[in-house]
Each structure stands twice: as C-alpha cells, then as structure tokens.
C-alpha positions as CSV (number, residue, x, y, z in Angstrom):
1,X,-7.7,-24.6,-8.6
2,X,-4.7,-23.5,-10.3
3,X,-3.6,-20.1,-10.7
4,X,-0.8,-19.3,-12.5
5,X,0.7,-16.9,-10.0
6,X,4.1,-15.5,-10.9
7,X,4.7,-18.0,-13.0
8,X,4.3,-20.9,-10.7
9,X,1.2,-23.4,-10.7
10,X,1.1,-22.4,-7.0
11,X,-2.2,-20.7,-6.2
12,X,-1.8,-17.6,-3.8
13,X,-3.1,-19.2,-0.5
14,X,-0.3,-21.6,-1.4
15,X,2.2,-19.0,-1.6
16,X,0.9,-17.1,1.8
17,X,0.9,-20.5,4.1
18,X,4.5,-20.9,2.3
19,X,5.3,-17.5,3.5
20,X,6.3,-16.2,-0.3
21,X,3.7,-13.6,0.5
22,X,4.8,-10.7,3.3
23,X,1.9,-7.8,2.9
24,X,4.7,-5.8,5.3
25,X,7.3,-6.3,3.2
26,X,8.1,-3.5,0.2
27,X,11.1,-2.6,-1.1
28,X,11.0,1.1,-2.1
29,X,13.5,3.4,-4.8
30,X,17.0,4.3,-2.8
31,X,16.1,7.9,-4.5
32,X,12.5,8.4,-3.4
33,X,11.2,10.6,-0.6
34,X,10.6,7.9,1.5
35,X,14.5,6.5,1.4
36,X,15.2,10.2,2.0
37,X,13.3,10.6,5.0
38,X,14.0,6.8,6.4
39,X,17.9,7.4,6.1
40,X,17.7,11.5,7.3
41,X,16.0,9.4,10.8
42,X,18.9,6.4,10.7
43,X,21.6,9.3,10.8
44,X,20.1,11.3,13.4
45,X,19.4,8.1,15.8
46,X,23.1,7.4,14.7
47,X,24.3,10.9,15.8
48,X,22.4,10.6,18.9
49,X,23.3,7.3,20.2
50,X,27.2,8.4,19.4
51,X,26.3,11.6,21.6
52,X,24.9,10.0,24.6
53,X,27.9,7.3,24.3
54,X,30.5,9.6,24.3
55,X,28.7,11.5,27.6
56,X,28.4,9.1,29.9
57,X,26.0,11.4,32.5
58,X,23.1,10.8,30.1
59,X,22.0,7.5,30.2
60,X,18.5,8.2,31.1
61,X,18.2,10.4,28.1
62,X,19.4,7.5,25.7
63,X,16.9,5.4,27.7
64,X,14.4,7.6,26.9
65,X,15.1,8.1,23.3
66,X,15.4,4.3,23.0
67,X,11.9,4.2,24.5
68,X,10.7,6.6,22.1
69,X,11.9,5.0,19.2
70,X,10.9,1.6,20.3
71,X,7.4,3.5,20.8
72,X,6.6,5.2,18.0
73,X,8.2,2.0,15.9
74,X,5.2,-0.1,17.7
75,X,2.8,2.8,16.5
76,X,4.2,2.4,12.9
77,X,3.2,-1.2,12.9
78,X,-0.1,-1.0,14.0
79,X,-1.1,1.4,12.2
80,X,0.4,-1.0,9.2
81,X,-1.6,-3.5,10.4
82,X,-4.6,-1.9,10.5
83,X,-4.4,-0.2,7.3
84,X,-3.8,-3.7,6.1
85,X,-7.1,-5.4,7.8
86,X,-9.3,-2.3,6.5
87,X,-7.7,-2.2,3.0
88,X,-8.1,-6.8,3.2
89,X,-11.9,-6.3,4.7
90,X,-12.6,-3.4,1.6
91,X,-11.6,-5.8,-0.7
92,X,-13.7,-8.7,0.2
93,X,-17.0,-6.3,0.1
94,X,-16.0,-5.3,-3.2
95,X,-16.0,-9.1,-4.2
96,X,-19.0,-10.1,-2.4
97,X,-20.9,-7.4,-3.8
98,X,-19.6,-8.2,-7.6
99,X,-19.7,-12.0,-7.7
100,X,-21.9,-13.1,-4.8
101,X,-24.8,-10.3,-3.9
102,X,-27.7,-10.4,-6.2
103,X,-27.7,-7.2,-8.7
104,X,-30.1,-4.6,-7.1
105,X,-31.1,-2.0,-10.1
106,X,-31.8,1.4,-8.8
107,X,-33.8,1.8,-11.3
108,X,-37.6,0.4,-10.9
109,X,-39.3,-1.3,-13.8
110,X,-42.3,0.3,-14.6
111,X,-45.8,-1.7,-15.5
C-alpha cells in the first residue's frame, strides 16, 4: 500500500514507527493566546526562581513550587494523552461504522 503522504511514497504507519509522526508535538503562532499565556507562566517561574535564589531562607518554598510545577506539568500530559486515546478511539468508530458495519436504514421497507 502506498500512500503518498507529504510527498513521500512512505505510508503513515511508516512514518509513525520512523518517528516523523509526534501527535504531542505542535508548533503554535508566537502571537496567539496560547504563546501569550505559555510565556506570561515562563516569566513568572523565572521571577520566582530568581526570588527564592536571591533569599536563601526559602528553600522549601522553591521546593515546593518546583513540585507544583513538576505536578501540574504531569497533569498537562495526561490529560494530552488521554484526549489523544479518546479523540484516536472516536476515530476508528467513525471508520468502522463507514467502511466495515453493514448500513442499518432507520427507515423500514414497507410490504
């Protein structure tokens, strides 16, 4: 089978075992809400770690916020990952039930 898949004669379980494929992976628009938001929390982790460097009596509070970043970062990816699964399992009903399920007509044919 050969599916012409970005231009390649590679078909796309090709590409995923040769890891061309990352779901995870999306670039996004430096001026979109997202970049906004992503670089409004990389400034404030920044300003944070400077603060609790600069005072050394609060290393269980940078422990802390470490932990909760670290946290909520493992949150962030499974939910990814199970958006992913859900969104992958959707899609495979949707093609078992237009190419392989027999057509069911809600409408009976009357004698």
């Amino acid at each position: 089978m050969n599916n012409l898949y970005e231009g390649t004669n590679i078909n796309i379980i090709e590409e995923l075992y040769y890891g061309n494929i990352n779901p995870s992976q999306k670039c996004f628009d430096r001026d979109s809400n997202y970049a906004r938001c992503a670089s409004n929390v990389l400034d404030n982790s920044e300003k944070l770690n400077t603060y609790f460097e600069n005072h050394s009596n609060m290393k269980d509070e940078q422990k802390w916020f470490s932990q909760l970043l670290e946290a909520q970062s493992d949150i962030l990816c499974f939910c990814d990952k199970n958006r992913f699964i859900e969104g992958f399992q959707l899609g495979a009903k949707f093609m078992l039930d237009t190419f392989i399920l027999p057509q069911q007509s809600v409408i009976r044919d009357i004698d």
